[in-house]
N, C-alpha and C positions, 0 to 999 in steps of 0.2 A: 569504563567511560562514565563519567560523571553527568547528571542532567544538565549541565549547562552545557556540557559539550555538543550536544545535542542542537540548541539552540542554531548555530549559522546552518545546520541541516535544515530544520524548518523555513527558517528563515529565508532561504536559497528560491521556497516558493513566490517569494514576491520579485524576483530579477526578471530581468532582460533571460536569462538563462535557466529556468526552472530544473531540478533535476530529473530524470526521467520516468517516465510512467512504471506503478508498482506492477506486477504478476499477477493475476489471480484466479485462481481455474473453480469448475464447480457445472451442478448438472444443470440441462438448458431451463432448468424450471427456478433457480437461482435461491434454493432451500441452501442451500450450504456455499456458500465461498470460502476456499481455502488461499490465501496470498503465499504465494510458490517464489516469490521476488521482493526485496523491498522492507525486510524485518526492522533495520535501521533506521531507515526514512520513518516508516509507520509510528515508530520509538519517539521519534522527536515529533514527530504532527501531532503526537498525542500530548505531548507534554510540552508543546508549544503550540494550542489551538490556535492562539492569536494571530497567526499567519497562515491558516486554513482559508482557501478561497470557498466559494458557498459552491461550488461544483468544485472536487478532484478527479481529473482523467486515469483511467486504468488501463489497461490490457485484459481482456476479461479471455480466456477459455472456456465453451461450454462443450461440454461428453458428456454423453450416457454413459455408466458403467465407473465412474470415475469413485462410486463408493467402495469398488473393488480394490482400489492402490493401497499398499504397503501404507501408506503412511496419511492415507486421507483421515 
């Protein structure tokens, strides 16, 4: 996928219809956030700031223990 493809991803932030809130887990002290959901979207927010509202919504998960996981 090419960076411009990317583009109507970002972009989607500014509709009637936003696409939906990214993933992202991490301990309740919020040292480490890992994004579990949303690698694509994030791909194009970054490479299209320009359509970044000054607050983005997440889904946040906070655990104790979660530096335990396979793959944190």
């Amino acid at each position: 996928m090419s960076a411009d493809e990317h583009e109507p991803i970002a972009a989607r932030l500014r509709t009637r219809r936003p696409p939906p809130e990214m993933i992202v887990v991490g301990p309740a002290d919020h040292s480490r956030l890992v994004l579990v959901e949303g690698h694509l979207r994030l791909t194009a927010y970054m490479l299209f700031p320009k359509y970044l509202p000054a607050e983005l919504d997440v889904f946040l998960g906070e655990a104790e223990g979660l530096e335990g996981w396979g793959l944190y």
